[in-house]
N, CA, C and O of each residue as an XYZ file, in Angstrom:
908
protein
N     127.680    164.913     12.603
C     126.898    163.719     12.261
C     125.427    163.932     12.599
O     125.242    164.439     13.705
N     124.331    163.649     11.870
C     123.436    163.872     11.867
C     122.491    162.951     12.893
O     122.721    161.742     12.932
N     121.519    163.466     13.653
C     121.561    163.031     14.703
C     122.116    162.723     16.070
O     121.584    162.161     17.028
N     123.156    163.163     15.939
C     124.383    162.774     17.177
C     123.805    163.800     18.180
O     123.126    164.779     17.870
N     124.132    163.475     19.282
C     124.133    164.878     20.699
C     125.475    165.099     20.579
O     126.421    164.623     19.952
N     125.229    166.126     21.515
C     127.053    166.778     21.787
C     127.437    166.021     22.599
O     126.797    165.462     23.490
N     128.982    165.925     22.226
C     129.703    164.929     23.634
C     129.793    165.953     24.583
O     129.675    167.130     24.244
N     130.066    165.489     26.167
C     130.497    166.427     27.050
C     131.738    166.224     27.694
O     131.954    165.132     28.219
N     132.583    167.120     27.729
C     134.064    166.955     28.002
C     133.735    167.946     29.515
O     133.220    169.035     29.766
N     134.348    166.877     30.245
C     134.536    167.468     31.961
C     136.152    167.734     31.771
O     137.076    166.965     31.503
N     136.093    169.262     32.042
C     137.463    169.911     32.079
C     137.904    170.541     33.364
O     137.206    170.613     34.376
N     139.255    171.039     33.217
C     139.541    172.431     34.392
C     140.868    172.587     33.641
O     141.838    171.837     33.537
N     140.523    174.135     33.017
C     140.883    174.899     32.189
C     142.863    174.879     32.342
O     143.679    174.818     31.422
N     143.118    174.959     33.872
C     144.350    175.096     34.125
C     145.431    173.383     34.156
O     146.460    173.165     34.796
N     144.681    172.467     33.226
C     145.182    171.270     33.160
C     145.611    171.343     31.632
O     144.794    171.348     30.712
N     146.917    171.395     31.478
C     147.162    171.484     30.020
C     146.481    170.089     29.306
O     145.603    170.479     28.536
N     146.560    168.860     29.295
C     145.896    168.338     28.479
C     144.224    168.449     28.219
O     143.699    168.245     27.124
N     143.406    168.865     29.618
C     142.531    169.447     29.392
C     141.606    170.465     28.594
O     140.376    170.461     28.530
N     142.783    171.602     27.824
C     143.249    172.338     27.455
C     143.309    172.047     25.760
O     142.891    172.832     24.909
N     143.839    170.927     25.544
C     143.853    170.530     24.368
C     142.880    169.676     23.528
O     142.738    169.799     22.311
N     142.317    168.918     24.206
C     140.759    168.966     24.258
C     139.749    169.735     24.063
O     138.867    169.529     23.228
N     139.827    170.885     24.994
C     139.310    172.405     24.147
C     139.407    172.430     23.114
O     138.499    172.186     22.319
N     140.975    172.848     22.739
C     141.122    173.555     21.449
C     140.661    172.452     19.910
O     140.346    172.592     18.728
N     140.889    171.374     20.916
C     140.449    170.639     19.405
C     138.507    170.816     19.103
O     138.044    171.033     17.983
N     137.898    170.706     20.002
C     136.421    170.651     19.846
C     136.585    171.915     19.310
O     136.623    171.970     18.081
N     136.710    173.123     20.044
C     136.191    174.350     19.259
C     136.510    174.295     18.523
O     135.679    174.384     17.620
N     138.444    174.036     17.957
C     138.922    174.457     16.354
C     137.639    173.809     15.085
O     137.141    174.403     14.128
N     137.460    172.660     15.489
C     136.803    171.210     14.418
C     135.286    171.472     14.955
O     134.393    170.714     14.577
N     135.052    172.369     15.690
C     133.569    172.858     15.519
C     132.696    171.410     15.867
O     131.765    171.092     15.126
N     133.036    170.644     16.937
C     132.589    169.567     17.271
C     131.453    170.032     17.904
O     131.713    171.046     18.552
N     130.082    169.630     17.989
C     129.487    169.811     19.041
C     129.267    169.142     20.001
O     128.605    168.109     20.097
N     130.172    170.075     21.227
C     130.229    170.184     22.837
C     129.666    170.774     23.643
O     129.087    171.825     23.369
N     129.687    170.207     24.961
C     129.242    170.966     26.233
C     130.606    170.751     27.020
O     131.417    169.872     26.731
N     130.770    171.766     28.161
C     131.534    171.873     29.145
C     131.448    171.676     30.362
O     130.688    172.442     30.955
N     131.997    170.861     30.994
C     131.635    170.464     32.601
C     133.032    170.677     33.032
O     134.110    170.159     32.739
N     132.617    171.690     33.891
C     134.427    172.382     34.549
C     134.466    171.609     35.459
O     133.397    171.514     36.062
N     135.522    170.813     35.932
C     136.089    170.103     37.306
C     136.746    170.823     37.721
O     137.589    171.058     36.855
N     137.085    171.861     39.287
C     137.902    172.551     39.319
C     139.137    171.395     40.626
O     139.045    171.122     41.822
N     139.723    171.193     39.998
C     140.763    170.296     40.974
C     141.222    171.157     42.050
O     141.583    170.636     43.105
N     141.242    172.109     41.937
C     141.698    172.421     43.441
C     140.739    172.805     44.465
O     140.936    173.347     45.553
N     139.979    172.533     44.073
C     138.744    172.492     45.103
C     138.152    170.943     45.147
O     137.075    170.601     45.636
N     139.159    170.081     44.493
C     138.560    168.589     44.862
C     137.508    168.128     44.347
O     137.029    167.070     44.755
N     137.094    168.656     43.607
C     135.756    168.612     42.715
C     136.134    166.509     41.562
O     135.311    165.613     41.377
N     137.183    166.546     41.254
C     137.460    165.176     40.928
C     137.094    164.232     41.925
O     136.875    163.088     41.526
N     136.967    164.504     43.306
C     137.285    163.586     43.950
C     135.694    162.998     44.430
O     135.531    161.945     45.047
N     134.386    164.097     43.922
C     133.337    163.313     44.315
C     132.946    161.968     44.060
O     133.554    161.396     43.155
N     132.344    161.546     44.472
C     131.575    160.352     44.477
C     130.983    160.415     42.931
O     131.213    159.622     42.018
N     130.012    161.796     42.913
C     129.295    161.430     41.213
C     130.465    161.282     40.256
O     130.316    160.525     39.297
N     131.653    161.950     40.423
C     132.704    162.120     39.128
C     133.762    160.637     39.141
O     134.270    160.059     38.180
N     133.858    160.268     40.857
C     134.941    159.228     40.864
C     134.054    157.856     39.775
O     134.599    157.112     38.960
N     132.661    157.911     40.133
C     131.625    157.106     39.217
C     132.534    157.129     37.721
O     133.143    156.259     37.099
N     132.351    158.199     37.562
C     132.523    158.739     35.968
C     134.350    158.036     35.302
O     134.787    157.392     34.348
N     134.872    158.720     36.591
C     136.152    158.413     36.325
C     136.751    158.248     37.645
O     136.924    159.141     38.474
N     137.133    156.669     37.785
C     137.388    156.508     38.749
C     139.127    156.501     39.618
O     139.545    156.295     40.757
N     139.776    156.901     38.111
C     141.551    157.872     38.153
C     141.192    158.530     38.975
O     141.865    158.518     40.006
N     140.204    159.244     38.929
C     139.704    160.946     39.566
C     140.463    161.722     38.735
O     140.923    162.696     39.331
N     140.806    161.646     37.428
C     141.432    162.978     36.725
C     140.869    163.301     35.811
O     139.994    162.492     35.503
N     140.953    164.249     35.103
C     140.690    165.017     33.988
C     141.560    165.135     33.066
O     142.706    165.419     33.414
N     141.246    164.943     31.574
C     139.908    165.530     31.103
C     139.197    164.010     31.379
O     139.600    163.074     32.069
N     137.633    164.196     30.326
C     137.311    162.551     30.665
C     136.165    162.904     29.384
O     135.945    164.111     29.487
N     135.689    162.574     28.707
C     134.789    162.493     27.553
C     133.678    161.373     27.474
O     133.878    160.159     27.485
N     132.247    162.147     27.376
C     131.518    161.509     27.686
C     130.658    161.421     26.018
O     130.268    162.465     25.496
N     130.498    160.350     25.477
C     129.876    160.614     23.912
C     128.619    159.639     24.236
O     128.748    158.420     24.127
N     127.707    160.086     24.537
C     126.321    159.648     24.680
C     126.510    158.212     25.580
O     125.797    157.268     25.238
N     127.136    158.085     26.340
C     127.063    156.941     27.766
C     128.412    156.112     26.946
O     128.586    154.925     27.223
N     129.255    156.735     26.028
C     130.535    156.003     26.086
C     131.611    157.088     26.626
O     131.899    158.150     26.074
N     132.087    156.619     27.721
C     132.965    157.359     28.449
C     134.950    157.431     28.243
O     135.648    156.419     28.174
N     135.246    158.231     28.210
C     136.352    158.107     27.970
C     137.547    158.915     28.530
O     137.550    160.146     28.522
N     138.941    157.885     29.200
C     139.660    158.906     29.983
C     141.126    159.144     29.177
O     141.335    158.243     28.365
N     141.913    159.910     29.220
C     143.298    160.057     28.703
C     142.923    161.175     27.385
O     141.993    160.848     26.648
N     143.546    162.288     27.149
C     144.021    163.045     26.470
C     143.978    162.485     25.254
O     143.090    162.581     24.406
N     145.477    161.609     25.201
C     145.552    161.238     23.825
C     144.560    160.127     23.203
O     144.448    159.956     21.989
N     143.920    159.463     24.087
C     143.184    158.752     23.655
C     141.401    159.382     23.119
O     140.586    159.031     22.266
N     141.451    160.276     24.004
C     140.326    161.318     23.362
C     140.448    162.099     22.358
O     139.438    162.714     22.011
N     141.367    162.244     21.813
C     142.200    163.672     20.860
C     141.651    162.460     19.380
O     140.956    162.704     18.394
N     142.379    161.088     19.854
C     141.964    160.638     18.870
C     141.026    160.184     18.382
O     140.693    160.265     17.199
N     140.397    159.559     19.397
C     139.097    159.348     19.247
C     138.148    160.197     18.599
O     137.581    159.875     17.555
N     137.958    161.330     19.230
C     137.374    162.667     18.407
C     137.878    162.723     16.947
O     136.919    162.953     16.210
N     138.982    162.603     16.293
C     139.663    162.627     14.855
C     139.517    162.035     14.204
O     139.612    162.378     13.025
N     139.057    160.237     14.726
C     138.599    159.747     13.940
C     137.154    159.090     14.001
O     137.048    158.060     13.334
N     136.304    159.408     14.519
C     135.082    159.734     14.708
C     134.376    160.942     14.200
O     133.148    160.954     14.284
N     135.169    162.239     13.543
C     133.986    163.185     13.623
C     134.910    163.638     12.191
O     136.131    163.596     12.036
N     134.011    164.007     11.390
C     134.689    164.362     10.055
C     135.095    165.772      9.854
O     134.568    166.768      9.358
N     136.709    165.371     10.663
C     138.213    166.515     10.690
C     139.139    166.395      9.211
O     139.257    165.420      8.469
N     139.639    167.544      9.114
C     140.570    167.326      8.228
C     141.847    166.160      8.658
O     142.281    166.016      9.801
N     142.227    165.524      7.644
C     142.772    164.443      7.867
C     144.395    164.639      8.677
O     145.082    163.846      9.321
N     144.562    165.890      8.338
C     146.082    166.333      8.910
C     146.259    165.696     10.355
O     147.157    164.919     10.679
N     144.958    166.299     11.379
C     145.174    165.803     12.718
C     145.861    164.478     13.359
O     146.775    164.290     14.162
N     144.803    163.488     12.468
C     145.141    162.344     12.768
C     145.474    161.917     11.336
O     144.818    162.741     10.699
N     146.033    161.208     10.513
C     145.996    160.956      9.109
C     145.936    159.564      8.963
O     146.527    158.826      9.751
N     145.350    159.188      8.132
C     144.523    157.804      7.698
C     145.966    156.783      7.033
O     146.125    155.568      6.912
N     146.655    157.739      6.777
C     148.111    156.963      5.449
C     148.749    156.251      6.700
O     148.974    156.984      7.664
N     148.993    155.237      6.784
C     149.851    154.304      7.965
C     150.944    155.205      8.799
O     150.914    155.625      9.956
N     152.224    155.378      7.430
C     153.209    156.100      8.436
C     152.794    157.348      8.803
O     152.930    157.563     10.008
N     152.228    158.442      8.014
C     152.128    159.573      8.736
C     150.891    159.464      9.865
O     150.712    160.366     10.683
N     150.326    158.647      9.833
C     149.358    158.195     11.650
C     150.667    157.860     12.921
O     150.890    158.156     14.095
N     151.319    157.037     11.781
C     152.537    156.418     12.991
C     153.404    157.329     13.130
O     154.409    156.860     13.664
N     153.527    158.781     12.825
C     154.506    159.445     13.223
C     154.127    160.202     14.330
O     154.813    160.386     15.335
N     152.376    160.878     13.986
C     151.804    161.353     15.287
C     151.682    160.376     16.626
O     151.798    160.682     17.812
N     151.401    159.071     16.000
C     151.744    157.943     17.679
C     153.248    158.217     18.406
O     153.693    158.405     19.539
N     153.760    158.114     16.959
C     155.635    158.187     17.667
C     155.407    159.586     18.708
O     155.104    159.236     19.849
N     155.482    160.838     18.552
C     155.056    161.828     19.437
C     154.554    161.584     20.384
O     155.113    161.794     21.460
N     153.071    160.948     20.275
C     152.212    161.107     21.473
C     153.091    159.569     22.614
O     153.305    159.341     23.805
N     153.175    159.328     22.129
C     154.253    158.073     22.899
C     154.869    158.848     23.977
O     154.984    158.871     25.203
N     155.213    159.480     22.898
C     156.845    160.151     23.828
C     156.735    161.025     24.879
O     157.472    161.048     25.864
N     155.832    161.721     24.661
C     155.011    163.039     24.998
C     154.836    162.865     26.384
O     155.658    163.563     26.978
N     154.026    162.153     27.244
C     154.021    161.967     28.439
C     154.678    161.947     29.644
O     154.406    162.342     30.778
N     156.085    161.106     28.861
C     157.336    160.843     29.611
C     158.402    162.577     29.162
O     159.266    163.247     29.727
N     157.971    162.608     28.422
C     158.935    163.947     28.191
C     158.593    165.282     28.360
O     159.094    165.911     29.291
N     157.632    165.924     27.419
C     157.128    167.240     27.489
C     156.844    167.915     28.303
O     157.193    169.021     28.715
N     155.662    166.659     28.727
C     154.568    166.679     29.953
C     154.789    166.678     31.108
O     154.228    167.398     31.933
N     155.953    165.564     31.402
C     156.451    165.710     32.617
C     157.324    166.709     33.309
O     157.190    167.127     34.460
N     158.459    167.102     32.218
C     159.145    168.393     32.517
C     158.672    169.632     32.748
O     159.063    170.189     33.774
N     157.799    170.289     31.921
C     157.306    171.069     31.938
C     156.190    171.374     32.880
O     155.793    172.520     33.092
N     155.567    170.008     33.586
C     154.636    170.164     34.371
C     155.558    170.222     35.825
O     155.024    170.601     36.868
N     156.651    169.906     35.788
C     157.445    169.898     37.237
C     157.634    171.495     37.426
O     157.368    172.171     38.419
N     158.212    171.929     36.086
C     158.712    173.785     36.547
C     157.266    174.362     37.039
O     157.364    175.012     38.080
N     156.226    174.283     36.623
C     154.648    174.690     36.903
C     154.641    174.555     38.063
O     154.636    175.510     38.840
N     154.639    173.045     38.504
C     154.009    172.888     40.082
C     155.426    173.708     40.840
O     155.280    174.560     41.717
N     156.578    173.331     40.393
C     157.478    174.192     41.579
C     157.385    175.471     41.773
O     157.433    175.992     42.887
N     157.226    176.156     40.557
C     157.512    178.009     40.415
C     156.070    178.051     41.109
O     155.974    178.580     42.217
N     154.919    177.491     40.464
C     153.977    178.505     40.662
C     152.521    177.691     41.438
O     151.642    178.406     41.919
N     152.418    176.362     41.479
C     151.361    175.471     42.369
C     151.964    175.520     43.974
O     151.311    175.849     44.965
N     153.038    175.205     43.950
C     153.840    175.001     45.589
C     154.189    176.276     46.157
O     154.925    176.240     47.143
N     153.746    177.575     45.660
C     154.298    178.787     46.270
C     152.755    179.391     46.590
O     152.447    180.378     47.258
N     152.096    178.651     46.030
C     150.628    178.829     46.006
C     150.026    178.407     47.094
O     149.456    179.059     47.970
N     150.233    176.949     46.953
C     150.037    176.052     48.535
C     150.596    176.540     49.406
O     150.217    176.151     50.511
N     151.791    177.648     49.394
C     152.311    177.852     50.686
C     153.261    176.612     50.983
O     153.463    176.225     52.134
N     153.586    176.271     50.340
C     154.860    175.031     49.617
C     155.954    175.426     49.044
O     156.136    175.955     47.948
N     157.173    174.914     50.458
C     158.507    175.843     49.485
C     158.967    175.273     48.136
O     158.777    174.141     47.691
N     159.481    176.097     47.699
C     160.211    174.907     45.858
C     161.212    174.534     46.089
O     161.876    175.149     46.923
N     161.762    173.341     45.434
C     162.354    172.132     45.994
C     163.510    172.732     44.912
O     163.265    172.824     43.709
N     164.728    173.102     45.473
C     165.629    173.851     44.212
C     166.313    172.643     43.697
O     166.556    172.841     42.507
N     166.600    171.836     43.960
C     167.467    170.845     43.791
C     166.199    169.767     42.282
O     166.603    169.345     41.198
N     164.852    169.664     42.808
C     163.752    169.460     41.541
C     163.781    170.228     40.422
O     163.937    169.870     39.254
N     163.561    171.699     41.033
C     163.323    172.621     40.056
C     164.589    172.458     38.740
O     164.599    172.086     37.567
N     165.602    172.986     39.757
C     166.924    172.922     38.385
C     167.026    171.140     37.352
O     167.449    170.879     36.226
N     166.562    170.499     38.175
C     166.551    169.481     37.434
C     165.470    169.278     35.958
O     165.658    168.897     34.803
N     164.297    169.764     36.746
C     163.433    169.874     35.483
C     163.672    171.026     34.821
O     162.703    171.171     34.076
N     164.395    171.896     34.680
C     164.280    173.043     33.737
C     165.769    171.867     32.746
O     165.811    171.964     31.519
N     166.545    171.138     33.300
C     167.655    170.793     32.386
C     166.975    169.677     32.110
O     167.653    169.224     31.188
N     166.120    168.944     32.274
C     165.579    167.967     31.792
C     164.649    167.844     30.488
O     164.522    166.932     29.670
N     163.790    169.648     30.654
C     163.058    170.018     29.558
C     163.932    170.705     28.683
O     163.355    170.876     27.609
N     165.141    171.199     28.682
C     165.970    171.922     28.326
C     166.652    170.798     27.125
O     166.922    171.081     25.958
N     166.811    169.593     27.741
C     166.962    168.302     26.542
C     165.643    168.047     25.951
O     165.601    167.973     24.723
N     164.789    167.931     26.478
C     163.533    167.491     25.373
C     163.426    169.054     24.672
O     163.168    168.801     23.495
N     163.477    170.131     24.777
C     163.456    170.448     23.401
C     164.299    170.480     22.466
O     163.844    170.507     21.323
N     165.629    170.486     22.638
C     166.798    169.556     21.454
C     166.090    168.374     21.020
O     166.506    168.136     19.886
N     165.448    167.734     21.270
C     164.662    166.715     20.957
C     163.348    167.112     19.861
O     162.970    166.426     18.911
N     162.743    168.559     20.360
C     161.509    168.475     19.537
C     162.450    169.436     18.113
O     162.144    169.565     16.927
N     163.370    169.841     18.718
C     163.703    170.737     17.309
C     164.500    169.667     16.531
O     164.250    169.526     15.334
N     165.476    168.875     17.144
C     166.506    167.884     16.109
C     165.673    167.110     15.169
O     165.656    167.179     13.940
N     164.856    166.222     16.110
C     163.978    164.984     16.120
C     162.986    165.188     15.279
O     163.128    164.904     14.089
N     161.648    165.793     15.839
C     160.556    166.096     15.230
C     160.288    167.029     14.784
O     159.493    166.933     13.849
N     160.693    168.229     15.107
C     160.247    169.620     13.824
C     161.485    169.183     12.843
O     161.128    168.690     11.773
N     162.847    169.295     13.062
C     163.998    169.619     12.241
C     163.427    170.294     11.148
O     162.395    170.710     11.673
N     163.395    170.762      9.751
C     163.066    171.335      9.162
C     161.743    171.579      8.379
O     161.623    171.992      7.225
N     160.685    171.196      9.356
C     159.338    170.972      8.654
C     158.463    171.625      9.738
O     158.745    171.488     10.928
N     157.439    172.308      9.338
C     156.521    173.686      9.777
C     155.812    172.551     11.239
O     155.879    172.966     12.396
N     155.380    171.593     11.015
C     154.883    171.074     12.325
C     155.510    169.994     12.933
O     156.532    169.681     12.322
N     155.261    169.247     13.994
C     156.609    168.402     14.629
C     156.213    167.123     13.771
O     157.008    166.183     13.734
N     154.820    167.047     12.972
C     155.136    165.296     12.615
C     154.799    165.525     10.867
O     154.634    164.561     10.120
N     154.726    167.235     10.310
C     155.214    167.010      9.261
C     154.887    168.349      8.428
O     155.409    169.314      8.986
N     154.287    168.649      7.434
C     153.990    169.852      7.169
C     152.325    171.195      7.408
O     151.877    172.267      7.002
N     152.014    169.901      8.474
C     150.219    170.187      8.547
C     150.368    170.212     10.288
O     151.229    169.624     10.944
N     149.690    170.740     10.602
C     149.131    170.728     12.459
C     148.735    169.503     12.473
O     148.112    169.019     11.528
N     149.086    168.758     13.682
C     148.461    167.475     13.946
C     147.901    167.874     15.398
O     147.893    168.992     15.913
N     147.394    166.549     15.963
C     147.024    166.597     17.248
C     148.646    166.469     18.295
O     148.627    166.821     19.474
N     149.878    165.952     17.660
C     150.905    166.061     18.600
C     151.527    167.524     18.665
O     152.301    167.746     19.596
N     151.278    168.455     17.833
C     151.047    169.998     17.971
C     150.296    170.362     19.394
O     150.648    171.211     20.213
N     149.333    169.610     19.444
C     148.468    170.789     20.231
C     148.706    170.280     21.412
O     148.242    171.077     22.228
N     149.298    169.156     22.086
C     149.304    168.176     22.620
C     150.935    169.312     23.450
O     151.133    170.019     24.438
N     151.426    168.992     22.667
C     152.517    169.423     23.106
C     152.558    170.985     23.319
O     153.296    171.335     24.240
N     151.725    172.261     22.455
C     152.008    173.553     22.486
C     151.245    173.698     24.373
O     151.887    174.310     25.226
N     150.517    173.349     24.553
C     149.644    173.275     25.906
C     150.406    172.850     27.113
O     150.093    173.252     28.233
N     151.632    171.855     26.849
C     152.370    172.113     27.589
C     153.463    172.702     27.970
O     153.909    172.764     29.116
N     154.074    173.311     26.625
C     155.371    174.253     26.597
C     154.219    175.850     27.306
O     154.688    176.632     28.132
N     153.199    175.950     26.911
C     152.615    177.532     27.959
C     152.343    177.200     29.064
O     151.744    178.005     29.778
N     152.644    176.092     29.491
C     152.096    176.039     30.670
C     152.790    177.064     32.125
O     152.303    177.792     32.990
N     154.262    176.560     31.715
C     155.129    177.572     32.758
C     155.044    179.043     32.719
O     155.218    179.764     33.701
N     154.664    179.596     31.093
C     154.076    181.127     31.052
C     153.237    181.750     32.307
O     153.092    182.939     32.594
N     152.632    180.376     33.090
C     151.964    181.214     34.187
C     152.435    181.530     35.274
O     151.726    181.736     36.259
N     153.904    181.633     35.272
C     154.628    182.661     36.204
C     155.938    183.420     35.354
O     157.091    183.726     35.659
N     154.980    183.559     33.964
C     156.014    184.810     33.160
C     157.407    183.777     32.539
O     158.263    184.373     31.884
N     157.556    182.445     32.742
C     158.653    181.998     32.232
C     158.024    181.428     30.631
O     157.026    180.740     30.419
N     158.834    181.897     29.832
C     158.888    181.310     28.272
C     159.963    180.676     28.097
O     161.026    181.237     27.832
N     159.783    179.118     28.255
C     160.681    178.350     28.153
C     161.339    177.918     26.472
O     162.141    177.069     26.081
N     160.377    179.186     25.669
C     161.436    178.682     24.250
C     162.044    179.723     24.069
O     162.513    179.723     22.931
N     162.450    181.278     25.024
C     162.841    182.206     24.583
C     163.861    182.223     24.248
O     164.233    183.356     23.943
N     164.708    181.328     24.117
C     166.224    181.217     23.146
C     166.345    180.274     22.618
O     167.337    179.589     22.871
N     165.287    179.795     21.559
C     165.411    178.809     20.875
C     163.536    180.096     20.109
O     162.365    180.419     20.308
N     164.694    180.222     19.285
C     163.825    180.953     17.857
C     163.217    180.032     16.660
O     162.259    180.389     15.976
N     163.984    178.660     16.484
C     163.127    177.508     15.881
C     161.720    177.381     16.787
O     160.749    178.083     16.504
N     161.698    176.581     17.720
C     160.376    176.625     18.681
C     159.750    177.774     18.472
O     158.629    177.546     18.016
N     160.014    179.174     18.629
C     159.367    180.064     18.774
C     158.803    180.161     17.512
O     157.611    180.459     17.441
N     159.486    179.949     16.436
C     158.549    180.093     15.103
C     157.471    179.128     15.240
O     156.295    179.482     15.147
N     157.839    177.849     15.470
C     156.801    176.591     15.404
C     155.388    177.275     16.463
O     154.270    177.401     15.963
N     155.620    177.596     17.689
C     154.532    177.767     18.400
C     153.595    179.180     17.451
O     152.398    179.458     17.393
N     154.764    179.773     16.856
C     153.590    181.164     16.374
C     152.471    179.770     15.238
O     151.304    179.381     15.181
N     153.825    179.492     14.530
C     152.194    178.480     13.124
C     151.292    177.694     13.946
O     150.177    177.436     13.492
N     151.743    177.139     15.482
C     150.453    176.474     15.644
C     149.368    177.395     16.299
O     148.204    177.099     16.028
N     149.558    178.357     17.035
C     148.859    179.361     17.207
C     147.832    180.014     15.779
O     146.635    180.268     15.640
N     148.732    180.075     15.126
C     148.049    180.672     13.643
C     147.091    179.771     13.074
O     146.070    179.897     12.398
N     147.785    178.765     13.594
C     146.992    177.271     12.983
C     145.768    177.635     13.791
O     144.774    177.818     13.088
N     145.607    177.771     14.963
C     144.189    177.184     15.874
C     143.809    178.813     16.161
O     143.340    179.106     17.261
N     144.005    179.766     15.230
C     143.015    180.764     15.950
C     142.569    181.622     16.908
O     143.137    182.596     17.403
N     141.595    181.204     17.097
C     140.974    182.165     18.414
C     140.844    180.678     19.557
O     140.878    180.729     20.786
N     140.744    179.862     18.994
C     140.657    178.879     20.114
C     141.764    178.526     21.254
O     141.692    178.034     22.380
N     143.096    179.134     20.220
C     144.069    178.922     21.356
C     144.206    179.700     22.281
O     144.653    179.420     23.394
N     143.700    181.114     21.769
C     143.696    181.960     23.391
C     142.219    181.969     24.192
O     141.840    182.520     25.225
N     141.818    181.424     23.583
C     140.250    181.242     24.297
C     140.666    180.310     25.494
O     140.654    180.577     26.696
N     141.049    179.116     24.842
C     141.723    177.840     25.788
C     143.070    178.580     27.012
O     143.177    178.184     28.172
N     143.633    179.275     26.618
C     144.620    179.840     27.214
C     144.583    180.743     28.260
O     145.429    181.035     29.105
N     142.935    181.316     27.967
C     142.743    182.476     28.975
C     143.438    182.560     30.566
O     143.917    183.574     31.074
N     143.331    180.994     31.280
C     143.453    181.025     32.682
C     145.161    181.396     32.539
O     145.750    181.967     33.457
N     145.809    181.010     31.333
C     146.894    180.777     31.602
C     147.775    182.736     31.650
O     148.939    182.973     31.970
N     146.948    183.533     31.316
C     147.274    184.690     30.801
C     146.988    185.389     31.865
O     147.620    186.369     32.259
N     145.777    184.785     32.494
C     145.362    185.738     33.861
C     146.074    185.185     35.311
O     146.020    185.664     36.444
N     146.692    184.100     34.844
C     147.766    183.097     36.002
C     149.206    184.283     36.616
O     149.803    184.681     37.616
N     149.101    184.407     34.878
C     150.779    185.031     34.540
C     150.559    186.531     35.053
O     151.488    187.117     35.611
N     149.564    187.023     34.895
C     149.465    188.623     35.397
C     148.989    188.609     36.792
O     148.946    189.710     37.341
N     148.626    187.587     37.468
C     148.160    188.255     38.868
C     150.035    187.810     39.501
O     150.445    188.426     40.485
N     150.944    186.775     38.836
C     152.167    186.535     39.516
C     152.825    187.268     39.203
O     153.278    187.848     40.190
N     153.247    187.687     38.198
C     153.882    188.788     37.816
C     154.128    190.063     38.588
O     155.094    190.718     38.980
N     152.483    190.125     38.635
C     152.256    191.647     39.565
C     152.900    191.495     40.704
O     153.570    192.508     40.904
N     153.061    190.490     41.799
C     153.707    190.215     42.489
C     155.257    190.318     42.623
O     155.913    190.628     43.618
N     155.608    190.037     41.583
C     157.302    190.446     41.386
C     157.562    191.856     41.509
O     158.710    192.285     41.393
């Protein structure tokens, strides 16, 4: 848009929805700036940022003094504010309402499972925090049903989960299925449907997805090495 400044998205790279935020500005060539929050150094928790966002979390989107917190609410915001191809978010009622149906769901399901195996395998061994086996096995069978869910439900026979185009519940969701990659686990490695879906959205986004991914690649090789 002509005249516009760049928005600035306060990130930290190793927050999957953070992450997806990335990939959408770079893919859609938005113009951005980057303000890294590194959470484990507490960097959310200042005074200037609690101002900003007073959750204290990340991501958080700043579009010229309109501020904004939540993932999905930024994903969209950006989609329909900045002139994207319509696939992301789509203007036609139901196929908008199919990417809501996703992002609905997404929080309570994807996000949460997948973010439990993360913090157990590989945040709490980090902290010097034993893993809670009795959590762990729970969230690997918990995410183990949500993806019978993304393959029955929302991919079943169509190239992306809400229809034949990449949406934003693609990217939303691929950011959190890599997330556990950063202690070498590929949680779709026996499920070859998923595995096709993640190669098209990968194919879909380019160089942005391993750009966005980097921490997650250099996560997986310094733990690894360890094994």
């Amino acid at each position: 848009m002509a005249g516009r400044q760049a928005v600035k998205a306060y990130l930290d790279l190793l927050s999957q929805p953070c992450r997806a935020v990335l990939i959408f500005l770079k893919h859609n060539k938005i113009p951005h700036t980057v303000e890294l929050v590194a959470l484990r150094k507490g960097q959310h928790k200042t005074p200037e940022f609690t101002k900003l966002n007073p959750m204290q979390k990340v991501p958080v989107l700043d579009d010229n003094g309109f501020v904004l917190t939540e993932s999905d609410a930024i994903l969209k915001y950006l989609a329909t504010t900045y002139n994207v191809p319509d696939h992301w978010y789509p203007k036609l009622a139901q196929k908008r309402a199919r990417v809501d149906e996703y992002t609905a769901w997404h929080h309570m399901n994807t996000r949460v499972h997948a973010s439990t195996i993360f913090l157990q395998e590989v945040i709490f061994p980090m902290m010097g925090q034993p893993t809670n086996p009795a959590k762990f096995k729970k969230a690997l069978a918990d995410l183990n049903s949500t993806l019978d869910v993304l393959e029955n439900m929302f991919l079943k026979k169509q190239a992306f989960l809400c229809g034949d185009d990449i949406s934003l519940a693609d990217v939303l969701s691929v950011c959190e299925l890599m997330q556990p990659m950063c202690s070498g686990r590929d949680v779709l490695k026996d499920r070859p449907k998923l595995l096709s879906w993640r190669s098209r959205v990968q194919s879909a986004l380019s160089d942005s997805f391993d750009e966005a991914h980097s921490v997650v690649y250099q996560i997986r090789q310094k733990f690894t090495a360890k094994l």
